[in-house]
C-alpha positions in Angstrom: -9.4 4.8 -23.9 -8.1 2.1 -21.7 -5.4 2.2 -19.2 -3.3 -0.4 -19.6 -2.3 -2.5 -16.1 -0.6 -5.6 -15.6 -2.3 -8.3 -14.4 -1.8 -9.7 -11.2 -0.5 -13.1 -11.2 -0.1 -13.2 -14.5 4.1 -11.8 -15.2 5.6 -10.8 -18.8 9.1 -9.5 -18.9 10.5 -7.0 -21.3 12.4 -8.1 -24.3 16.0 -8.5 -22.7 14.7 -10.6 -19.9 11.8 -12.3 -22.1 15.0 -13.4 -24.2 17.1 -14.3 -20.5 13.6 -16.2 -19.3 14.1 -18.0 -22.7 17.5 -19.4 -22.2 17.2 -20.5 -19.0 14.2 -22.5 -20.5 16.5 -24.0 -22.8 18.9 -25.0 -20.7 16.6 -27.0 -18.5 15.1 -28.8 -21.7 18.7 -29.3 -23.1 20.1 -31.1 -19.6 16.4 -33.5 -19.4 17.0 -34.5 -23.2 21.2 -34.9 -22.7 19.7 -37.3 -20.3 17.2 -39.2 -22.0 14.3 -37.5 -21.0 11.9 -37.5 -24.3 9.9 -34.1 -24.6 6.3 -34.2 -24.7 3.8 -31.6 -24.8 0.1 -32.0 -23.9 -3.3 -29.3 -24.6 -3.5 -26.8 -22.4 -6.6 -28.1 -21.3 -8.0 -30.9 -19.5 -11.3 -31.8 -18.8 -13.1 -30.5 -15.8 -13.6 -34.2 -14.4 -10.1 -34.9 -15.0 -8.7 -32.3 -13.0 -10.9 -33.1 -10.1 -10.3 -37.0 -9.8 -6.8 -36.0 -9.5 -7.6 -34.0 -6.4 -6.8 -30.4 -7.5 -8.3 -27.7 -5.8 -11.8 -26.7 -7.5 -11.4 -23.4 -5.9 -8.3 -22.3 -7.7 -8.9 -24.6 -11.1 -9.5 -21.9 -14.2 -12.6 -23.3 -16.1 -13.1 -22.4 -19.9 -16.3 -20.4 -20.5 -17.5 -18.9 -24.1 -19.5 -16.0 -22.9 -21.2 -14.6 -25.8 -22.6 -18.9 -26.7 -26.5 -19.5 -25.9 -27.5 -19.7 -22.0 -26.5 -23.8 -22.4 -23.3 -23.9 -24.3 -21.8 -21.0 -22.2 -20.1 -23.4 -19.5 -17.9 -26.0 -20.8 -16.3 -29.2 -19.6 -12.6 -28.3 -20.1 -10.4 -26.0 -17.4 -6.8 -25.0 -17.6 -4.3 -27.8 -16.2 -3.0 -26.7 -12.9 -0.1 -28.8 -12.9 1.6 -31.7 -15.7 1.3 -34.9 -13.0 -2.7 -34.8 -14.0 -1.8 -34.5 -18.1 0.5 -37.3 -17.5 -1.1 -39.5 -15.9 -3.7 -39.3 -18.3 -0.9 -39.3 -21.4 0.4 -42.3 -19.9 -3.2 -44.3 -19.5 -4.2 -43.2 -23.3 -0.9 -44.4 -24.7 0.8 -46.8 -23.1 0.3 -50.0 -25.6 2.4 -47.2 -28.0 5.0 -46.2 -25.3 7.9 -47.8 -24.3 8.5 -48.1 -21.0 10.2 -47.2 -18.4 8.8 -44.3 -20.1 11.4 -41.1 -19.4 9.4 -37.7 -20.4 10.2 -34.3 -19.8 7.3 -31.8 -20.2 7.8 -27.8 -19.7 4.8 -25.6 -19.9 2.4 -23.4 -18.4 0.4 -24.0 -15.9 -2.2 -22.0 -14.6 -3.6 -22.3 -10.7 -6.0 -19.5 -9.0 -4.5 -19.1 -6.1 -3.8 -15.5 -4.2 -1.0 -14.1 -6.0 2.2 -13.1 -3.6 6.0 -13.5 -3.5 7.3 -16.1 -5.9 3.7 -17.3 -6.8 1.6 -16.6 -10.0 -1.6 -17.5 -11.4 -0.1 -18.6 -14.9 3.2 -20.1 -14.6 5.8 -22.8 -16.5 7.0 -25.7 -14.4 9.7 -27.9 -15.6 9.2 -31.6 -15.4 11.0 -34.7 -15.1 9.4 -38.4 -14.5 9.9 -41.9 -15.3 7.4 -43.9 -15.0 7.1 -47.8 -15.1 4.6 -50.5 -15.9 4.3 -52.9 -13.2 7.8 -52.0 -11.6 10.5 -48.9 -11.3 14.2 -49.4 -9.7 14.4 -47.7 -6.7 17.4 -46.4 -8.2 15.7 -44.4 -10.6 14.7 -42.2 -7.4 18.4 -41.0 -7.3 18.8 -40.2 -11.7 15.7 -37.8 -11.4 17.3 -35.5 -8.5 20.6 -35.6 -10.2 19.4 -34.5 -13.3 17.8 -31.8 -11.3 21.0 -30.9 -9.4 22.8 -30.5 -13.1 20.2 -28.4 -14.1 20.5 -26.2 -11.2 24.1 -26.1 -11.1 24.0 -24.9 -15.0 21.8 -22.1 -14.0 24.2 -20.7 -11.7 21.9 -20.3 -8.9 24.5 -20.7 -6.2 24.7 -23.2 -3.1 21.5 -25.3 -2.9 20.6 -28.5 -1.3 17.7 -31.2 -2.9 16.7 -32.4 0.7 15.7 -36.2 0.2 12.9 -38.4 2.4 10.8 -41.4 2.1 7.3 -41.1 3.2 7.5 -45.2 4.2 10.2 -44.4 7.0 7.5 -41.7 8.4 4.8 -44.1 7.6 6.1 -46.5 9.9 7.8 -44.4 12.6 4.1 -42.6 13.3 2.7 -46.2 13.0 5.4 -47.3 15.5 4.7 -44.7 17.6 1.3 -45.7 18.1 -0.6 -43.5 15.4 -3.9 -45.1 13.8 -2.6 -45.8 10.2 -5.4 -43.8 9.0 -4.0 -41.1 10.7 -0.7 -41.0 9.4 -1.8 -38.4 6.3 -2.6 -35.7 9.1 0.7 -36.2 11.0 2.6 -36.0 7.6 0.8 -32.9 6.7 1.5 -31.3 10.1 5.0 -32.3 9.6 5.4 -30.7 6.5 4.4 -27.4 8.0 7.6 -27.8 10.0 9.4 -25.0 8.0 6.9 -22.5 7.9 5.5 -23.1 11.3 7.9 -24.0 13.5 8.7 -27.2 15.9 6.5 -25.8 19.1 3.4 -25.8 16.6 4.2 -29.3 15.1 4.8 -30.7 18.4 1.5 -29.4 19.1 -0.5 -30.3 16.1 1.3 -34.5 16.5 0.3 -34.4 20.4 -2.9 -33.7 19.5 -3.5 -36.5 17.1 -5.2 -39.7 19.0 -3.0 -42.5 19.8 0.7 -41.0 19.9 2.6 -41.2 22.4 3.8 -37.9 23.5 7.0 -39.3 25.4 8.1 -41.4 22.5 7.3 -38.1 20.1 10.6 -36.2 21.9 12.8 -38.7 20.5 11.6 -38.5 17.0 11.3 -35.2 16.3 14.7 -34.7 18.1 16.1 -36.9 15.5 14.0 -34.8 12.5 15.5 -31.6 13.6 18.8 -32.6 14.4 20.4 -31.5 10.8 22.6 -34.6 10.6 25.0 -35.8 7.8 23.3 -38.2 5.5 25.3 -40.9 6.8 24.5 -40.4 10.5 20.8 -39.9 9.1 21.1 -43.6 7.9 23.3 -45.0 10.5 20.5 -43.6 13.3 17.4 -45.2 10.8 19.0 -48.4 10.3 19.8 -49.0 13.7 16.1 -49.1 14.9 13.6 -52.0 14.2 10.5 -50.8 13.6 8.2 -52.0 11.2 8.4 -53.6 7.8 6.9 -50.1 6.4 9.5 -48.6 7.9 12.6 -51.1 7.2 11.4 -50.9 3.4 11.9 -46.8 3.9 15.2 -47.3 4.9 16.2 -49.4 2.5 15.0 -47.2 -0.4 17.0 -43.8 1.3 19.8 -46.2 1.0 19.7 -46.9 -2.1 19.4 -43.3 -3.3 22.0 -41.9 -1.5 24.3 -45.1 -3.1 22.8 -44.2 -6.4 23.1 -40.5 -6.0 26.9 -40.7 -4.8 27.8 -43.1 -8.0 26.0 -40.6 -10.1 28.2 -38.0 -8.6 26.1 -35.6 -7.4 28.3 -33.1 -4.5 27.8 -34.2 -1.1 27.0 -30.3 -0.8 24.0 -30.5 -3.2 21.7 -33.1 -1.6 21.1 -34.3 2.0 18.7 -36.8 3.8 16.4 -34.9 5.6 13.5 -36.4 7.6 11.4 -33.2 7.7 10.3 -33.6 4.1 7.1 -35.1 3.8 5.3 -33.5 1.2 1.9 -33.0 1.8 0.2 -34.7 -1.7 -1.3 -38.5 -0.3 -0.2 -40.0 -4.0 3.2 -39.7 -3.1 4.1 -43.0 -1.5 7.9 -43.1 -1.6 10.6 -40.7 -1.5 10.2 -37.5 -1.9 12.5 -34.1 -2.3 12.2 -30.8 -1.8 14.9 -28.4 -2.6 16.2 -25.2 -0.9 18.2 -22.5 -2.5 21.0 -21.3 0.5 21.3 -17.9 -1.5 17.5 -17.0 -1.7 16.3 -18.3 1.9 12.7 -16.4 1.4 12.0 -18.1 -1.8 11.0 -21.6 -0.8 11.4 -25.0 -2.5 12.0 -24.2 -6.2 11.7 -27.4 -6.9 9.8 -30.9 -5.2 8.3 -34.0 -6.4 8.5 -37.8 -5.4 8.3 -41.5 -5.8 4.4 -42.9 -6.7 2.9 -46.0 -6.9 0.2 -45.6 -9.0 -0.6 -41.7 -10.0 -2.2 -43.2 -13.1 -4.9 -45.4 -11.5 -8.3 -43.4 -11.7 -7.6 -44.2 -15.9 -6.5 -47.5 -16.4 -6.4 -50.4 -14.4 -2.4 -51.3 -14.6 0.1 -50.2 -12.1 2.2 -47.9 -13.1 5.1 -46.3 -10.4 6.6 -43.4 -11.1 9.4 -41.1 -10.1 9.6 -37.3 -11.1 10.5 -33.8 -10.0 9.6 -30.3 -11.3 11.3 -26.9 -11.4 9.0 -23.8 -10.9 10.9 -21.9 -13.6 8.3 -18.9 -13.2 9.4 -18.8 -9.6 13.4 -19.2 -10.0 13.9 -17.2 -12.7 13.2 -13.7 -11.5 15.0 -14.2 -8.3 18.3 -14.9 -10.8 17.2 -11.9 -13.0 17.0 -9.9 -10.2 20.4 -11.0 -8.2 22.3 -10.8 -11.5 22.8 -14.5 -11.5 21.2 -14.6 -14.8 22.6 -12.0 -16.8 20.6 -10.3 -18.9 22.1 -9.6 -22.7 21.2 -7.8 -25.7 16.9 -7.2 -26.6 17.3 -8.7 -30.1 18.0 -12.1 -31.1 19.9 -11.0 -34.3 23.4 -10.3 -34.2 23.8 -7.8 -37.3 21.8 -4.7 -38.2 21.7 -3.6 -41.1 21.6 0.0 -41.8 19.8 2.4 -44.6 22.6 5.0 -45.4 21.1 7.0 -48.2 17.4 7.6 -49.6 16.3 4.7 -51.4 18.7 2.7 -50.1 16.2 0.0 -48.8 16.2 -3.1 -51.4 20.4 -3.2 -51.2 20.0 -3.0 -47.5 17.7 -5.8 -47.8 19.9 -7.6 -50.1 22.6 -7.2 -47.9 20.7 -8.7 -45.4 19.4 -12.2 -47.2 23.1 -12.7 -48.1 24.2 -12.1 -44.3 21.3 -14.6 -43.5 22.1 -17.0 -46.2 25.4 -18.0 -44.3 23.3 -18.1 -41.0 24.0 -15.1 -39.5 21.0 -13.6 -37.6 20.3 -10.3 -39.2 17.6 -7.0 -38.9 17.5 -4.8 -41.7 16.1 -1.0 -40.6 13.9 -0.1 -42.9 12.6 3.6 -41.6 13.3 6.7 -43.4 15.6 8.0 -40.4 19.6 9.5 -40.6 22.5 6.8 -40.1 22.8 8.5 -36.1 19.5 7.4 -35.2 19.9 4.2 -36.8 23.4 3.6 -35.1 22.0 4.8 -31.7 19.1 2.0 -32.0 21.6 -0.6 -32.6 23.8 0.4 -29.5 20.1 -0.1 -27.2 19.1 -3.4 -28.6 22.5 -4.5 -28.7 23.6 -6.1 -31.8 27.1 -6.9 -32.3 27.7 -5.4 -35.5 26.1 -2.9 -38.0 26.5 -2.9 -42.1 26.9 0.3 -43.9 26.5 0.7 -47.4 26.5 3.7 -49.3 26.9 4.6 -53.1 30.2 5.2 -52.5 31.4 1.8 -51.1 28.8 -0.2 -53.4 30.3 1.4 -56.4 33.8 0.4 -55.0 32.4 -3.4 -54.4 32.5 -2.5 -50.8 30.6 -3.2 -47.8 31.5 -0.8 -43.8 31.3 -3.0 -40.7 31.4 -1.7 -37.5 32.0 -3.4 -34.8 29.5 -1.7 -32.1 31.5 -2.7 -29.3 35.3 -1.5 -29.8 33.9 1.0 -32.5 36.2 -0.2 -35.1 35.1 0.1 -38.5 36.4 -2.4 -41.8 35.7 -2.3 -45.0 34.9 -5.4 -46.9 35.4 -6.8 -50.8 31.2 -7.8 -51.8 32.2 -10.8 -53.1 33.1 -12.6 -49.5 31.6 -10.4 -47.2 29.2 -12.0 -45.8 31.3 -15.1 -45.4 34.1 -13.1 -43.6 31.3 -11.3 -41.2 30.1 -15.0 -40.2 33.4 -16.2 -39.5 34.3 -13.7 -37.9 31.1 -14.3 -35.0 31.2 -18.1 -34.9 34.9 -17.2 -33.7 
């Protein structure tokens, strides 16, 4: 006999929290779509060749096997997705003569990655995405509707202070540039920068000085500006009062006009800030980028990150398209609310009514009882198992329905139906004929 073990990586929740996971899910499709965002849904899988022109990780990409298949049909060309930008990107070069664009999708699914399972991390996963993507051209101020979207969700989840921390990679761009970096260099020094948080500033001084052609002296200033945890205004104020480069002056322009965009969309001052730490280390993202930091839950990381780019759809069709978009790693927020209470957890059944088997035999009224409860769209269970009314009674109090029906001979032969209300204990008794009416107006009120 087998033992059964969880999996590592791989989390399931019991029915209570399954059912809290599930409205939280719900409530981040719910604020994309009151926004515009069209749902989509793509296979599971992509092929192998897919995955890797997009430059996932071949280490930690899940390939599809059929083990028991003849010595050459056992290895496939199809893998789990790691992420939704690669399905995307390919959705978007396979359809666009039959989208319309600026194309506004919202995609939440799972993903699956193979990396080493720890804190906040899984193997299999759901992200929440957001992006709008463009043919040819995309306002910059879409780069300011995609965070507040995101901020809206958040704020509906009830998951405290947070801040979506805002950049542009074209400001860092052209301050290493400026500083004397080898443009080909620039990806190194953005990835070093982006280890800022988790590393520290000695190390990323370190790491910069060490890259050919900076200038050390001229490195102080910057990264005295990066880590000086300024208001967004004095953030812009100090950017647009240097003269750079074009790269850069384009930056700057583009954080202005998402911080304008964000403050007429009216997203709290308290909820987003400039930052110039952000750089994200991914080389397609060529614009602004975010990253966002939960103030209650300082050990979980960025929840949620994305960014502005050009062309993420160019290894499958030859058009530009630019893009914008964001994702929430529900898998990775979620818990964290379970856990603090932030997310309450409710009753481990989705119907609001059980309905009980008083006497022997009792079963098809009980059903009956049911379909009528049902027919005016209340959300019933019927028990069904040969057990006395306590037992039944106790089972409804740990799964946590609202009400339960009780039916006897007694009451059926007096056109009766007994409620009781499982939470104040009171009991009613009902005329047959509008019961089931009364019982559902009774819980839409």
């Amino acid at each position: 006999m087998l033992t059964p073990r969880p999996l590592s990586g791989f989390p399931e929740f019991l029915p209570a929290q399954q059912l809290a996971f599930n409205r939280a899910l719900a409530l981040i499709r719910g604020t994309y779509e009151a926004h515009g965002f069209t749902p989509i849904e793509t296979p599971s899988v992509e092929r192998r060749d897919v995955l890797a022109a997009k430059g996932g990780d071949e280490a930690e990409i899940y390939a599809l096997t059929r083990p028991n298949a003849g010595p050459a049909e056992r290895e496939t060309e199809l893998a789990l997705h790691f992420d939704l930008s690669v399905p995307l990107a390919r959705y978007v070069a396979q359809y666009e003569s039959r989208l319309v664009f600026p194309f506004q999708r919202s995609q939440v699914q799972k993903v699956w990655r193979g990396e080493r399972p720890q804190a906040g991390r899984y193997r299999e996963f759901y992200q929440a995405d957001l992006d709008v993507v463009g043919r040819g051209s995309l306002s910059p101020l879409y780069d300011a509707v995609v965070p507040a979207v995101v901020c809206e969700a958040l704020t509906r989840l009830n998951v405290g202070g947070f801040q979506i921390r805002v950049n542009n990679r074209r400001v860092l761009q052209g301050y290493f540039e400026g500083l004397g970096l080898a443009p080909e260099a620039v990806p190194g020094a953005l990835r070093s920068l982006d280890r800022l948080e988790r590393a520290g500033i000695d190390r990323v001084r370190q790491d910069l000085t060490a890259l050919p052609g900076l200038n050390p002296a001229a490195l102080k200033g910057f990264l005295d500006l990066v880590t000086a945890n300024l208001p967004s205004d004095s953030v812009l104020a100090e950017l647009e009062g240097r003269t750079v480069n074009p790269a850069f002056e384009r930056g700057v322009a583009e954080l202005r006009a998402v911080h304008s965009g964000l403050q007429d969309l009216g997203v709290p001052d308290d909820n987003v800030r400039l930052d110039l730490s952000i750089a994200r280390g991914l080389e397609y993202y060529t614009g602004t980028v975010y990253e966002t930091r939960l103030l209650d839950f300082p050990g979980l990381g960025s929840v949620c990150s994305g960014g502005r780019y050009e062309n993420l759809v160019g290894h499958f069709h030859q058009g530009t398209f630019p893009g914008v978009g964001m994702s929430i790693g529900v898998s990775r927020l979620v818990p964290a609310l379970l856990e603090s209470g932030r997310l309450p957890v409710g009753p481990s059944t989705t119907a609001q009514v059980l309905v009980t088997v008083v006497e022997p035999g009792g079963q098809g009224e009980s059903l009956r009882l049911g379909a009528e409860l049902r027919a005016e769209g209340v959300s019933t269970e019927v028990y069904l198992e040969p057990y006395r009314l306590g037992p039944q009674l106790r089972y409804a109090d740990r799964k946590g329905f609202r009400l339960a029906v009780m039916a006897g001979g007694a009451e059926l032969q007096a056109g009766q139906v007994r409620v009781k209300d499982l939470q104040t204990g009171e009991e009613v008794l009902l005329g047959r004929a509008a019961w089931a009416r009364t019982i559902a107006g009774r819980l839409r009120g």
